[in-house]
TIMARKOL-521928 format. One record per residue (C-alpha): x, y, z; residue in one letter; residue number from 1. Coordinates in Angstrom, 1 decimal. Layout:
residues N
+--------+--------+--------+------+-----+
|   east |  north |     up | code | pos |
+--------+--------+--------+------+-----+
|      X |      Y |      Z |    A | NUM |
...
+--------+--------+--------+------+-----+
This chain:
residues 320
+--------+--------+--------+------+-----+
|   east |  north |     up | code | pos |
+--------+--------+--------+------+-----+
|   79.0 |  125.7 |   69.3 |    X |   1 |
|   80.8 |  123.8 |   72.2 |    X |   2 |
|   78.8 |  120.3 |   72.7 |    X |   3 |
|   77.1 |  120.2 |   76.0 |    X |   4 |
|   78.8 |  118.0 |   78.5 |    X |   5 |
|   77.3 |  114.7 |   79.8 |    X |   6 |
|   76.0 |  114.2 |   83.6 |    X |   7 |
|   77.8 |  113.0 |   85.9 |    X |   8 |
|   76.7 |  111.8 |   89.3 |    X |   9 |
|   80.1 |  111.8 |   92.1 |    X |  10 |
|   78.7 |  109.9 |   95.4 |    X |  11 |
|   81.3 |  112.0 |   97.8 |    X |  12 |
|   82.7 |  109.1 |  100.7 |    X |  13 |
|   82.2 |  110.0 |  104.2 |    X |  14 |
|   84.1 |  109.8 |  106.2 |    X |  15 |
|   87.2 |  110.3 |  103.7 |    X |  16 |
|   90.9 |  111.9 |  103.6 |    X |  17 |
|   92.8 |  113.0 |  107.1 |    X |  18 |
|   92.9 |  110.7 |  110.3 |    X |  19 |
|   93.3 |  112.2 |  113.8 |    X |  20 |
|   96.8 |  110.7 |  113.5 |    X |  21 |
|   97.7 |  111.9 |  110.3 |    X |  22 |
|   96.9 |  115.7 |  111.4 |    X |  23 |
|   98.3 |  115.2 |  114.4 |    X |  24 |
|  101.5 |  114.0 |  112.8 |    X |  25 |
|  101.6 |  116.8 |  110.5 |    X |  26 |
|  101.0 |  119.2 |  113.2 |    X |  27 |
|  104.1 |  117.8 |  114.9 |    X |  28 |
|  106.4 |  118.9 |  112.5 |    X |  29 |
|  105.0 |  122.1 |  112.4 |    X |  30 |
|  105.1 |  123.0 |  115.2 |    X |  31 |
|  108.7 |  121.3 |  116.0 |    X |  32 |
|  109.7 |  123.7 |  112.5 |    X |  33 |
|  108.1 |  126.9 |  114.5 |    X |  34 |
|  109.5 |  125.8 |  117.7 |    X |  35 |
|  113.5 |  125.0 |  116.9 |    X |  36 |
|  113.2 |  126.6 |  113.2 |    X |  37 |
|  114.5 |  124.6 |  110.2 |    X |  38 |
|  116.2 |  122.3 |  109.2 |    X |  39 |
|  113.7 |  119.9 |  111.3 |    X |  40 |
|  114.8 |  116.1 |  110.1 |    X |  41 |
|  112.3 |  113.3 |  109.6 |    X |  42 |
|  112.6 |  110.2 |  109.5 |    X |  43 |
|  110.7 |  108.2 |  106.7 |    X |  44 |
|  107.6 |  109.8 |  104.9 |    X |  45 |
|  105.9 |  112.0 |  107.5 |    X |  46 |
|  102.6 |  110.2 |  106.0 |    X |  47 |
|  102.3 |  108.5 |  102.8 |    X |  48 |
|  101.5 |  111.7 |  100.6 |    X |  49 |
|  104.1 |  113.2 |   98.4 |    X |  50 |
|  101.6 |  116.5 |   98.3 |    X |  51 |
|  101.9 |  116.6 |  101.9 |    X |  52 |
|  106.0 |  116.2 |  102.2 |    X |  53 |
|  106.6 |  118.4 |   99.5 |    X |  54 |
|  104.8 |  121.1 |  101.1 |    X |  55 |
|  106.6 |  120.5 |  104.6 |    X |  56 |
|  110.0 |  120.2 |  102.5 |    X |  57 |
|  109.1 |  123.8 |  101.4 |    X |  58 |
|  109.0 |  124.8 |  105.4 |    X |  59 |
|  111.8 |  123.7 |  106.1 |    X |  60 |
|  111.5 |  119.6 |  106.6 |    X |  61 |
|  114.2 |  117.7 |  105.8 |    X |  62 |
|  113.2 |  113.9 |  105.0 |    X |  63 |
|  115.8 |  111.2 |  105.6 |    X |  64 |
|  115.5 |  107.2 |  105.4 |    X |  65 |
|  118.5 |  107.2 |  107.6 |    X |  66 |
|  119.0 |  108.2 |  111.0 |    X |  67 |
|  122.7 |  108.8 |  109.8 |    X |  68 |
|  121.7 |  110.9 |  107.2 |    X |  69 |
|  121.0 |  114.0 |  110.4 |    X |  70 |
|  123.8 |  115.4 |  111.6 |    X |  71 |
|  125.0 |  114.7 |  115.2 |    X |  72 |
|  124.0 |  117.4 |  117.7 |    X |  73 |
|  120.9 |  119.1 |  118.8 |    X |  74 |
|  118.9 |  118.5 |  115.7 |    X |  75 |
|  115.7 |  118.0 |  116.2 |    X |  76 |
|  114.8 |  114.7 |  114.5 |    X |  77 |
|  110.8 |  113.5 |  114.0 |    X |  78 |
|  109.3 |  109.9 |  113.5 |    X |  79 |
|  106.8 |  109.3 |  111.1 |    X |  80 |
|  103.3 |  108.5 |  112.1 |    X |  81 |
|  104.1 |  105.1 |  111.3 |    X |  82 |
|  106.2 |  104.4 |  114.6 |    X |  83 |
|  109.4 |  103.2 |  114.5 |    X |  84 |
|  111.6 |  100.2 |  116.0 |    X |  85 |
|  113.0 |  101.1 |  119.9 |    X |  86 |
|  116.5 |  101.1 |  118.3 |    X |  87 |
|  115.7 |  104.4 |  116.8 |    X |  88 |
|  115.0 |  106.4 |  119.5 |    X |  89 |
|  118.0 |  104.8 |  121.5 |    X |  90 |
|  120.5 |  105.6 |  118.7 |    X |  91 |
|  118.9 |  109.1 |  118.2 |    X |  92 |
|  119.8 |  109.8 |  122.6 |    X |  93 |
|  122.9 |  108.3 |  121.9 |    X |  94 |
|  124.1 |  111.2 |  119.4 |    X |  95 |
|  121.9 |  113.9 |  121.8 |    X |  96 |
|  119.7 |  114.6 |  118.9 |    X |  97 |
|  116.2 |  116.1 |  119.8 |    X |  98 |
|  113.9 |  113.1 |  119.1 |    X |  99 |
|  109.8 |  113.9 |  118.2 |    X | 100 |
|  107.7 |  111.3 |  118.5 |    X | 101 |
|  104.7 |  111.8 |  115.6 |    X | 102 |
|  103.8 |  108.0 |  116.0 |    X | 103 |
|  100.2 |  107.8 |  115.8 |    X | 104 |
|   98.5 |  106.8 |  118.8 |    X | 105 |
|   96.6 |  104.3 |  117.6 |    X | 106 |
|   99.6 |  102.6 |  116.6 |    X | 107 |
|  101.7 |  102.8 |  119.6 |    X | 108 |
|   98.6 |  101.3 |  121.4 |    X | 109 |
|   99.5 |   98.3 |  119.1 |    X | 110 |
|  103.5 |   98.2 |  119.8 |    X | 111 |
|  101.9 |   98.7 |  124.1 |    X | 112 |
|   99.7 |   95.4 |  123.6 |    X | 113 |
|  102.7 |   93.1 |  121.9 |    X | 114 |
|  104.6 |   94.6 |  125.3 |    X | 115 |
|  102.6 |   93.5 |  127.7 |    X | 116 |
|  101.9 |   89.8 |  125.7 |    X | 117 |
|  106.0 |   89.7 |  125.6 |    X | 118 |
|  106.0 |   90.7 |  128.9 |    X | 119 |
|  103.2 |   87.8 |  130.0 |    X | 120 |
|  105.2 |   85.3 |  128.2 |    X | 121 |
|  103.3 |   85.2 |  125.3 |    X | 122 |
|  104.5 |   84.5 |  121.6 |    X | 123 |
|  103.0 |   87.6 |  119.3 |    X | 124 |
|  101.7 |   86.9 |  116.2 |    X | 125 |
|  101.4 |   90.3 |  113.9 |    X | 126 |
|   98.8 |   90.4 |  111.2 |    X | 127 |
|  100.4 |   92.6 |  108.8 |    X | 128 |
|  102.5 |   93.2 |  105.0 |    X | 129 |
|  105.8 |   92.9 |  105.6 |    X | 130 |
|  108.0 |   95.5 |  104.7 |    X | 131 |
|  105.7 |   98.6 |  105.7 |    X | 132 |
|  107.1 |  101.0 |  108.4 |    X | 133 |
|  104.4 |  100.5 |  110.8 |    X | 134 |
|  104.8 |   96.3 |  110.6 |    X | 135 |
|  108.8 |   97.2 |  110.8 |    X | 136 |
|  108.3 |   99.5 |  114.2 |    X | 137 |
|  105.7 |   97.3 |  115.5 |    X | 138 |
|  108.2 |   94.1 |  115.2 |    X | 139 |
|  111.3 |   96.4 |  116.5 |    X | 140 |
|  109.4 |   96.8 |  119.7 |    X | 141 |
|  110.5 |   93.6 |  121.2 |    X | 142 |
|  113.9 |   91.0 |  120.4 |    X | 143 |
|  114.6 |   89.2 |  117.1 |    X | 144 |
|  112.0 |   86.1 |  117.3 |    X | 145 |
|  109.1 |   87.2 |  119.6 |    X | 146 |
|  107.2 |   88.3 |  117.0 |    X | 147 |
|  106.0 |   86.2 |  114.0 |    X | 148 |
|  104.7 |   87.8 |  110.8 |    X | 149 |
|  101.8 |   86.7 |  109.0 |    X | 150 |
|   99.8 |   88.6 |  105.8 |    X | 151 |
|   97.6 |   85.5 |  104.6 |    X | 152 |
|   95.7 |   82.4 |  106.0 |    X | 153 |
|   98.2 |   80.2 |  104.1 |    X | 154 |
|  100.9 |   81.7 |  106.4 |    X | 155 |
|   98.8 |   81.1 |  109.3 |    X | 156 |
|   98.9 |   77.3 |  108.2 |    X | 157 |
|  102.7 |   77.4 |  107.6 |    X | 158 |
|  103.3 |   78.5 |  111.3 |    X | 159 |
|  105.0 |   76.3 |  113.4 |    X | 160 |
|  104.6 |   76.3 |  117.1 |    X | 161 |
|  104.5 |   74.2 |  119.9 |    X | 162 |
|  100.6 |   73.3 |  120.7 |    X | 163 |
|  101.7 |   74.3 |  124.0 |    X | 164 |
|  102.8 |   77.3 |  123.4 |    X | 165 |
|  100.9 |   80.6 |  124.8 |    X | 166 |
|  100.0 |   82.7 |  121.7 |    X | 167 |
|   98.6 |   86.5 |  121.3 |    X | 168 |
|   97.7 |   88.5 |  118.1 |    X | 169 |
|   97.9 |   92.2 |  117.4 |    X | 170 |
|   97.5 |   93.9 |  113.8 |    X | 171 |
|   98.8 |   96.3 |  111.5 |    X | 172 |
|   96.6 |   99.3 |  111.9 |    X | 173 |
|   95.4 |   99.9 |  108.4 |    X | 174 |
|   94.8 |   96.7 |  107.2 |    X | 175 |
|   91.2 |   95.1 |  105.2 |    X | 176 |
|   88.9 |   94.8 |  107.5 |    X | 177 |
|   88.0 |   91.8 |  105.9 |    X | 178 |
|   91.1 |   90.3 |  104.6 |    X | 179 |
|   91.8 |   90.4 |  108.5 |    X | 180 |
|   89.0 |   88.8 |  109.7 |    X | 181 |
|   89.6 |   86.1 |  107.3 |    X | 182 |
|   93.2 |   85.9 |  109.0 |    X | 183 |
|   92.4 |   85.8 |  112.6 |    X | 184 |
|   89.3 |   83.2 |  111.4 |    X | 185 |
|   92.0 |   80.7 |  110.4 |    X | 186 |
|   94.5 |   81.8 |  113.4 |    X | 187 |
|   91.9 |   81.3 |  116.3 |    X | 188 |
|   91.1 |   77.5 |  114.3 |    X | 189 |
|   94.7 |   76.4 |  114.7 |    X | 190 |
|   95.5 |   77.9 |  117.8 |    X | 191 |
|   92.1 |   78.3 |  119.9 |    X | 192 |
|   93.7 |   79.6 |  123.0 |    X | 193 |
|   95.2 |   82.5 |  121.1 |    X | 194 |
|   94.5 |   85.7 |  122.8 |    X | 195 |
|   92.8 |   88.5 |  121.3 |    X | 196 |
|   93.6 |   92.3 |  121.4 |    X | 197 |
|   91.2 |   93.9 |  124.0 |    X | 198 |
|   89.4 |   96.3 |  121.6 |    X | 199 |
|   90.2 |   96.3 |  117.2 |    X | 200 |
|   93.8 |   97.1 |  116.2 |    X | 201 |
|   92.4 |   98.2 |  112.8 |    X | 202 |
|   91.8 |  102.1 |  113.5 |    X | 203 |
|   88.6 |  103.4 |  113.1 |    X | 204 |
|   89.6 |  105.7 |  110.4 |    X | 205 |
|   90.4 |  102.5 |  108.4 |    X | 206 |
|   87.2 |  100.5 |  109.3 |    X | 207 |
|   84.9 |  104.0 |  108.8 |    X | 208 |
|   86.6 |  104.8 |  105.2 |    X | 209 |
|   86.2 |  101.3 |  104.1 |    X | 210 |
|   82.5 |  101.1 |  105.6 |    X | 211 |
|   82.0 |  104.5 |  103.0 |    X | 212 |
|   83.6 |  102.5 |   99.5 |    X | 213 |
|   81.2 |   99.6 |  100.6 |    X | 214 |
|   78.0 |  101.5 |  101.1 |    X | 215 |
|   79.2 |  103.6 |   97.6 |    X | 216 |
|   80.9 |  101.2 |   95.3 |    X | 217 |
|   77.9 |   99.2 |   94.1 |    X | 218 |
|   76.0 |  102.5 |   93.1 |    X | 219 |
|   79.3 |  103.4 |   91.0 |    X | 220 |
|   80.1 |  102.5 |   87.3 |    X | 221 |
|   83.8 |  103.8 |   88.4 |    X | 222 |
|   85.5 |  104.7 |   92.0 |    X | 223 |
|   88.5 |  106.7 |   92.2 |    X | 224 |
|   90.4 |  106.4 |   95.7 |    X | 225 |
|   92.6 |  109.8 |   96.1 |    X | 226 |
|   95.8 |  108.7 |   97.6 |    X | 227 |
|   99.0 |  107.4 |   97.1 |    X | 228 |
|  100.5 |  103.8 |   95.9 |    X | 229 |
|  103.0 |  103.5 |   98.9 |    X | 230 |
|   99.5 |  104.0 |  101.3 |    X | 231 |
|   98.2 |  100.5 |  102.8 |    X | 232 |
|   94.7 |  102.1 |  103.9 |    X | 233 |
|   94.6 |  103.4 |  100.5 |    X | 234 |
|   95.1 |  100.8 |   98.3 |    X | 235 |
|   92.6 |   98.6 |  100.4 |    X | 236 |
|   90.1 |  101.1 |   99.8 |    X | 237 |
|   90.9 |  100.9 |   96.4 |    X | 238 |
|   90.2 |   96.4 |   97.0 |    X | 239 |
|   86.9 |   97.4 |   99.0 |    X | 240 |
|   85.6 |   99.1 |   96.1 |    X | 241 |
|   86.5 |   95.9 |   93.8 |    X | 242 |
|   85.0 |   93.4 |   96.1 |    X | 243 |
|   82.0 |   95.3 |   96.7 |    X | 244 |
|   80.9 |   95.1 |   93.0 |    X | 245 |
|   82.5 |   98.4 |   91.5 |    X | 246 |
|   83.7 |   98.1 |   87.5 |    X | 247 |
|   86.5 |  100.3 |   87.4 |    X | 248 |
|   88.2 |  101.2 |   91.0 |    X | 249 |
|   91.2 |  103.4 |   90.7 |    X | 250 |
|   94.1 |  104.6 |   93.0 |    X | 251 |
|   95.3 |  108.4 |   91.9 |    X | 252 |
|   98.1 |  110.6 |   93.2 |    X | 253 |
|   96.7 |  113.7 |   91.6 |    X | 254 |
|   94.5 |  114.9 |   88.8 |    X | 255 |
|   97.0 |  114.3 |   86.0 |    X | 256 |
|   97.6 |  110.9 |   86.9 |    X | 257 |
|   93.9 |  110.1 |   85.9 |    X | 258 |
|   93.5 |  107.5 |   83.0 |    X | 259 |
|   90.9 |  108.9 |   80.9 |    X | 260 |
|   90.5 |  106.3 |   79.0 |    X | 261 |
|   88.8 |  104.1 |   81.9 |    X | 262 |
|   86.2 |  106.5 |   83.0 |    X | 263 |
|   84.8 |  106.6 |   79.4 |    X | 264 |
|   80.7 |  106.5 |   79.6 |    X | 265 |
|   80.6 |  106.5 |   82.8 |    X | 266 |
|   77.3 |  108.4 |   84.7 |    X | 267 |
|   78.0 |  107.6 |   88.5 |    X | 268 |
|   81.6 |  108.3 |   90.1 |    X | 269 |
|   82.6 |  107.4 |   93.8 |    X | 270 |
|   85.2 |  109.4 |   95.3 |    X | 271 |
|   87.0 |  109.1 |   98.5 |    X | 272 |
|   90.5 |  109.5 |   99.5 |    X | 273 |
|   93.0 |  107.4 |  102.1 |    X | 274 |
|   93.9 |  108.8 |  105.2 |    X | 275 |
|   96.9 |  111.2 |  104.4 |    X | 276 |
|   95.3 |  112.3 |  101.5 |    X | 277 |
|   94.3 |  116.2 |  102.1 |    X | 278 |
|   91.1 |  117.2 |  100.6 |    X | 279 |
|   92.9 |  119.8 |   98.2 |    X | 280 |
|   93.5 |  116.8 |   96.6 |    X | 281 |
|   90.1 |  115.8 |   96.7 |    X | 282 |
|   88.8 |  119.1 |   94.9 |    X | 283 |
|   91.2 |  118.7 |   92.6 |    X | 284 |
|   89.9 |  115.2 |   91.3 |    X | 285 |
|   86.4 |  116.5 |   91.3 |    X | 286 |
|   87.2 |  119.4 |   89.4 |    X | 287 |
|   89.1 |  117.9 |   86.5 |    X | 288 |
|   85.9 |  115.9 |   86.0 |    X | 289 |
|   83.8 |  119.1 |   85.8 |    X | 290 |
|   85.8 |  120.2 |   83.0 |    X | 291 |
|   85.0 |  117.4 |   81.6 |    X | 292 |
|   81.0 |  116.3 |   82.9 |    X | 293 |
|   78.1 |  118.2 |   84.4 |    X | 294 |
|   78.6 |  117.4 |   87.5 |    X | 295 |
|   76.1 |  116.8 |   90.4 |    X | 296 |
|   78.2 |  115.8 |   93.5 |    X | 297 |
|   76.5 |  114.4 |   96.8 |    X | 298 |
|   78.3 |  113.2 |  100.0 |    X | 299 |
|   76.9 |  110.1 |  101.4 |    X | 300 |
|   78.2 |  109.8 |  105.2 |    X | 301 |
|   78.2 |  106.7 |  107.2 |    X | 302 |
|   80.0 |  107.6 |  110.4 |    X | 303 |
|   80.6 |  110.8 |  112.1 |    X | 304 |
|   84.7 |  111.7 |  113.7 |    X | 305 |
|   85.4 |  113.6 |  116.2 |    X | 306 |
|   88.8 |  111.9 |  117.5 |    X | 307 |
|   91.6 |  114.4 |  118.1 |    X | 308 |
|   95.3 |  113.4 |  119.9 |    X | 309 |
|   97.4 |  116.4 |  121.6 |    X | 310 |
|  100.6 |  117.1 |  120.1 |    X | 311 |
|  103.5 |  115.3 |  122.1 |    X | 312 |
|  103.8 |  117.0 |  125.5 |    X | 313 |
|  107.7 |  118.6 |  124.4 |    X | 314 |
|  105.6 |  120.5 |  121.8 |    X | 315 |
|  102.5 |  121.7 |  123.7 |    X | 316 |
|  102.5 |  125.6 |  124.4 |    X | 317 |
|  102.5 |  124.9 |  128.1 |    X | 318 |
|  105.7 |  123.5 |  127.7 |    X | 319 |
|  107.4 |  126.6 |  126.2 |    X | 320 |
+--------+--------+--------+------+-----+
């Protein structure tokens, strides 16, 4: 006779998975794959889900880190959600390929703001971990030395510029709430006159997903954050979850990447997933726990979205 399997409670995040900007990057090169047929070329990760470019490889996507990598001509070429450096797009002209522009909205509202600061005179500070494609497009939007990086408060003390110097801020769009209030805390005390971005840089898929983990994680012996390791808004989920009292807080690709061994005993289970995570991936996570538990799953919502963005205007059926 099999052994009954023990309860478990999963508190379901809401909001959770797919952004307006993810879906609406996705969409673009879809619809660029219907519209010019394949091979469409992208440049960088689409989003940070390998689930989600595989599937678009098997339509015909063809992923580059290069711009060199796509062949000169008419190729239609696509840039990643996470926007890109103005060089691209100029070098993409230059060989007449067919540039897309997937950036999300959100973030080109970012690259818009360090503009106009440039523009005004401004030295622009970017709150944001170096290295990831939206921090390297947001710096390529203006010349070698007009934007300063920083990640930490300790950078913030390291920085040195003129007291006279006029100073504005903008952020990486999927940062810690948190960690970047912390930042902009110890900016705005060094620098007082620093100016401020007109409305949050951190999107409100970010702040909503983390609010979810921090309403959750206490109630939780264990957490699991579907997404994957290359995704900022996922791994701070993943540091929400920690920092709001949660024992074990995990970040997982796909069901088989699930250590077992952590999520012995456990009776309550938050799940949520970052934003390019599809909810496929979701149900899968849930239901390689029901093999295993009874389950008893219940969503608990904090904000409702609504936020949609058009496809780019080349791509829009009145266009055909």
């Amino acid at each position: 006779m099999t052994a009954p399997k023990p309860p478990l409670r999963i508190l379901l995040c809401a909001p959770r998975g797919f952004c307006a900007g993810v879906v609406r990057a996705i969409d673009v090169v879809e619809a660029a794959l219907a519209r010019f047929g394949p091979p469409v070329y992208v440049r960088h990760e689409i989003v940070h889900n390998r689930y989600v470019v595989d599937a678009l490889k098997r339509k015909g996507a063809v992923f580059v880190e290069d711009l060199d990598e796509a062949p000169d001509g008419d190729a239609p070429v696509v840039f990643s959600a996470h926007g890109v450096a103005k060089s691209v797009p100029e070098a993409a002209r230059a060989r007449n390929l067919i540039a897309i522009d997937a950036t999300c909205p959100l973030v080109t509202k970012v690259h818009r703001e360090a503009e106009v600061h440039f523009r005004r005179g401004r030295l622009v500070v970017l709150i944001g971990h170096a290295g990831h494609p939206e921090v390297v497009g947001t710096m390529g939007q203006l010349p070698d030395g007009a934007v300063l990086l920083v990640e930490t408060e300790a950078d913030v003390e390291r920085l040195e510029i003129s007291p006279d110097r006029e100073l504005a801020y903008v952020t990486q769009t999927t940062l810690s709430v948190d960690d970047t209030a912390a930042v902009v805390v110890a900016l705005k005390r060094r620098f007082p006159a620093v100016v401020s971005p007109h409305k949050e840089d951190i999107c409100y898929a970010t702040t909503n997903r983390q609010e979810a983990v921090k309403r959750v994680a206490p109630q939780c012996d264990a957490l699991i954050v579907v997404g994957a390791a290359n995704s900022s808004n996922s791994q701070r989920l993943r540091e929400v979850a920690e920092r709001a009292g949660c024992p074990v807080a995990q970040l997982v690709a796909r069901a088989v990447d699930i250590d077992w061994a952590a999520f012995t005993g456990i009776r309550t289970l938050g799940v949520t997933a970052g934003a390019s995570a599809p909810e496929v991936l979701v149900d899968e996570i849930i239901d390689a726990f029901a093999e295993r538990y009874e389950v008893e799953v219940e969503t608990v919502s904090t904000a409702d979205e609504n936020v949609f963005f058009p496809l780019p205007r080349e791509l829009r059926p009145a266009a055909e």
